[in-house]
N, C-alpha and C positions, 0 to 999 in steps of 0.2 A: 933603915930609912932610905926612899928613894930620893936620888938627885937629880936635878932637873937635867940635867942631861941624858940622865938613863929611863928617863919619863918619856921626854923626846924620842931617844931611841924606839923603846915601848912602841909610842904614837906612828913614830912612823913604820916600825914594823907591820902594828897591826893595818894603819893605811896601805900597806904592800898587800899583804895578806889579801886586806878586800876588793882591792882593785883584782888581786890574780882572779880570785873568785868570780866577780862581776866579767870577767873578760872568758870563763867556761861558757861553752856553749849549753842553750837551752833546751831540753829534749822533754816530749810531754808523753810522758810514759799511761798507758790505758791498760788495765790487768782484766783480763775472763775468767782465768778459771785455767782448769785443766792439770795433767801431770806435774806442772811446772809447779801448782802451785797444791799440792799434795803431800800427804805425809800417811806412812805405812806403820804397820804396829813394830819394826823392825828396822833396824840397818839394810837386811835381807830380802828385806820385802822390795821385791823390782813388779810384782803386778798384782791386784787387787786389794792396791792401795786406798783404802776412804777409811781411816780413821784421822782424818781432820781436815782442815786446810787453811793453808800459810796465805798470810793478809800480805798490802801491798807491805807496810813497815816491818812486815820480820823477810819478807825477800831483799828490801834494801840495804836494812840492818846486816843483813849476812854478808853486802858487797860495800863493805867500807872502801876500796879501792875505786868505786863511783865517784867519790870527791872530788879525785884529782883528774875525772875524762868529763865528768857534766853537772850540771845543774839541771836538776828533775820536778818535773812539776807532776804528781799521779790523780790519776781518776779511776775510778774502780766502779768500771762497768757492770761486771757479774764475779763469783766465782763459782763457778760450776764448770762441768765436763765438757767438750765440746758437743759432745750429742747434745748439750741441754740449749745450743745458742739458736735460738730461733730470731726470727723477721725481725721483732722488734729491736732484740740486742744490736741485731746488724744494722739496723737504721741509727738505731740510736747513736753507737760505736762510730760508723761514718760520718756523722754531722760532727759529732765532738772533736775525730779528728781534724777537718775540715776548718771548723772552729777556732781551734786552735792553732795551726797551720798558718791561717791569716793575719794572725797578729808577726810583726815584722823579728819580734826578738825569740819566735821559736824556731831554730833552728830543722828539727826533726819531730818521728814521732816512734814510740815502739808501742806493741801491742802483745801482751802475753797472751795462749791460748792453746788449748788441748790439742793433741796431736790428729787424734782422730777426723776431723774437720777442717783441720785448718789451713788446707789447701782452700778450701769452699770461702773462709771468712777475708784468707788472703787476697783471693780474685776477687770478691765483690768489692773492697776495698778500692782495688785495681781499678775497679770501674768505676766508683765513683766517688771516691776520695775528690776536689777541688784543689787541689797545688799539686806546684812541681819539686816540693821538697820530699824528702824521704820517708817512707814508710815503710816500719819494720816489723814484721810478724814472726814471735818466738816462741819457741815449745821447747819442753824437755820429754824424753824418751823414758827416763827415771825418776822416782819421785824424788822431792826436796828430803827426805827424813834415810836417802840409799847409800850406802856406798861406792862410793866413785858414778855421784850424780850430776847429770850432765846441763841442770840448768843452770847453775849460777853463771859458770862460764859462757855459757850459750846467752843470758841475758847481759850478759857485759860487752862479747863482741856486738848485740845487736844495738847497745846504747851507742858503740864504739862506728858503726856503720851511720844510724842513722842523725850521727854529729858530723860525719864527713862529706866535707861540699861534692865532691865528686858521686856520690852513691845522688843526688838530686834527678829528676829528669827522667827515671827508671822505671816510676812505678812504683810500688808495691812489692818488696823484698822479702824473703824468707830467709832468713838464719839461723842455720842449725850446725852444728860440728864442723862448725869453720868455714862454712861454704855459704856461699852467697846466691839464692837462688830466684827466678824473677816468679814471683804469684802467676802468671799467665802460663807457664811450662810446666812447675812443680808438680810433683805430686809425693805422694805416702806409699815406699815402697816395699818396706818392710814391718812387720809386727810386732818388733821389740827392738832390732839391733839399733844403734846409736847414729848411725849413716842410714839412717832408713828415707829420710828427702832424696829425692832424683828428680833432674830434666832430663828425660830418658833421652831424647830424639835429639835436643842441641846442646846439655850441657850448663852448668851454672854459668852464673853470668861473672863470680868470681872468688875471692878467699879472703878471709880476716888473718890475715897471718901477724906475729909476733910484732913485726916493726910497722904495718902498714896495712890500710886496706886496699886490695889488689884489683882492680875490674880490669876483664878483658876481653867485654863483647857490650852490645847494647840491644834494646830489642826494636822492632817496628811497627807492631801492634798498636793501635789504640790504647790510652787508658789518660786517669786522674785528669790532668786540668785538661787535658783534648778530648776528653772523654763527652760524648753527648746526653747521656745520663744525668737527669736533674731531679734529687729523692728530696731535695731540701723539704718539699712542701706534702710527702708523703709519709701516711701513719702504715701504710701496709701495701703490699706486691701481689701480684698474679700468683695465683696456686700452682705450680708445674710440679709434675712427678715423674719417674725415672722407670720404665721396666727393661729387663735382665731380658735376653733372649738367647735359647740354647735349646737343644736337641727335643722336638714335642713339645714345646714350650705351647701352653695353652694361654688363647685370648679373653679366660678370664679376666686377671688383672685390667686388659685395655677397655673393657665393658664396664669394669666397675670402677674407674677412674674417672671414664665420661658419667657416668651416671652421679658420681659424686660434684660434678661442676669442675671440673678443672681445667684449667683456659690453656694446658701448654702437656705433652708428655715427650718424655726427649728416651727414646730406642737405644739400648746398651746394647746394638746388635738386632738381626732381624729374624725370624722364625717363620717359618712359611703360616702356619696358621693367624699371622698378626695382620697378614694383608688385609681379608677382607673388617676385622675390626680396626686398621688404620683409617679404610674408606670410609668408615661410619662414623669415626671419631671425627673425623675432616669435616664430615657432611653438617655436624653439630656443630661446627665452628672449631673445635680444639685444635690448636698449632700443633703440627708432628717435626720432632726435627729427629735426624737420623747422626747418632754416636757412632760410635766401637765400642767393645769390652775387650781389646788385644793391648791397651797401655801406649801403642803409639803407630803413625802414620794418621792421613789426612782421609776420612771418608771424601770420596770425591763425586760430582756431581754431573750426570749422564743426563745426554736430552730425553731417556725416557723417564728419567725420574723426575729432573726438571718438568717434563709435562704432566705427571700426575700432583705434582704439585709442593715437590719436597724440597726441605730443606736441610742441609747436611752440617755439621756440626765442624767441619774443617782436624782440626787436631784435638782441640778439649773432648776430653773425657766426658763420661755421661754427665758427672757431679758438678762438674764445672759449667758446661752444656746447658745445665739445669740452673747457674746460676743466670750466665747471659742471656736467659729466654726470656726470667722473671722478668727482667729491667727492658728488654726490647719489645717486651708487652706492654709496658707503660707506655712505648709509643705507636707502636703500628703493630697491624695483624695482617700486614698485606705480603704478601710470601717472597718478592722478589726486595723488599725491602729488606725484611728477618735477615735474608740470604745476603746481602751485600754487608747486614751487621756480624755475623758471623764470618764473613769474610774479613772483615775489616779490625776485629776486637779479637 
């Protein structure tokens, strides 16, 4: 039989208990899809992985140690692969974190998603996420069903980042294998190893190490709440496509890209046959913006190219390139304009 005193006790424990809880930070977790949330017919199985895929509550479930770093609130965007996330996931994806963002008691936000992409889903974010609180984009390399699989971990530092006041202010985060990298620089540099995230040219911006999360740079780009990008009231973006340029490369593709309507093509590289279909793509209206396909430096921009009318891509990659085009389409098609967004983001 209990005594009122041990009742008491009881009582006030569990009023400890929920006050600790009520005083965890709030993190609004949003799941896609992807390897992170995949399961293989094996322990063994590290690549063509699709026999199922793990819901937000069996990825939770497997990180009982979330208790004691946050309090989760989940939305389950998609699950599927990143090739599958098209315009509307990203819009949608954006507003909800934005959304939720706004309310005072969310601290942060993470966002699971396939590896394959999610450089592309991280930077759009980047641009137009509304707050200056954290956002955190996580992938695994291995599926949930592998051996010595790298997302559980991987989504705990990213809960672990985007609860900490200091990661505010950034951007758009990526974390993967302990590195803290900014959406604007990242990219996908390998095809299976575990460290396959790189900022080739500057470098993460910093580390989830055992005691602490570490930054030790900031960036100066554009993005989120300084961002000029407003999708609030948008169901869908400009078409842009991306072509590859290398040795004989034929102006196929650039004829049949205008010919399909598409308002933007962003050059991985140039091919001497592309000129005269760039002039004719131009003449039709389609924006050209000029990439690299080398992984890093700053395409740079020469008064003769300025005067036929180009525009250069600064350090983003073609993928990336292609996403800043869509969104700078929504406001201007005036070339020295593009060119100053592109400079500026």
């Amino acid at each position: 039989m209990r005594t009122p005193r041990l009742l008491s006790l009881l009582f006030i424990f569990g009023v400890a208990l929920a006050t600790q809880a009520a005083e965890l930070p709030l993190v609004a977790l949003f799941t896609t899809g992807g390897t992170i949330q995949s399961k293989g017919a094996h322990r063994l199985t590290l690549s063509e992985y699709n026999d199922g895929r793990v819901t937000p509550d069996e990825l939770l479930s497997d990180l009982p140690e979330l208790k004691d770093l946050a309090r989760l609130e989940v939305v389950e965007i998609s699950n599927v692969g990143s090739g599958n996330i098209d315009t509307a996931k990203l819009l949608k994806l954006s507003k909800s974190i934005t959304a939720a963002l706004a309310r005072p008691e969310v601290a942060g936000a993470v966002v699971t998603h396939g590896t394959g992409t999610l450089e592309e889903t991280a930077f759009f974010l980047h641009l137009t996420v509304k707050s200056a609180k954290p956002v955190v984009v996580v992938g695994a390399m291995r599926p949930f069903t592998a051996i010595s699989r790298d997302g559980p971990f991987n989504l705990y530092n990213a809960i672990r980042v985007a609860a900490t006041p200091g990661a505010a202010g950034k951007g758009a985060l990526v974390v993967l294998n302990d590195t803290i990298h900014s959406a604007r620089f990242v990219t996908k540099g390998h095809t299976y190893h575990v460290e396959t995230f790189v900022s080739r040219e500057l470098g993460p911006l910093g580390f989830v190490d055992s005691d602490r999360v570490v930054f030790y740079r900031d960036i100066l780009t554009k993005h989120t709440a300084a961002s000029e990008f407003d999708i609030s009231k948008l169901e869908e973006l400009p078409q842009v496509d991306v072509v590859y340029g290398y040795q004989e490369a034929s102006p196929a593709p650039v004829h049949a890209l205008v010919e399909a309507g598409v308002k933007g093509i962003v050059f991985a590289d140039s091919a001497p046959a592309f000129a005269k279909a760039i002039l004719a793509a131009q003449a039709k209206g389609v924006v050209v913006v000029q990439s690299d396909r080398k992984g890093a430096g700053r395409v740079t921009l020469s008064d003769r190219s300025a005067a036929r009318g180009a525009i250069t891509a600064d350090n983003l990659n073609a993928q990336k390139a292609r996403v800043l085009l869509r969104l700078a389409l929504t406001k201007t098609t005036e070339t020295r304009e593009l060119q100053r967004i592109f400079n500026e983001y």
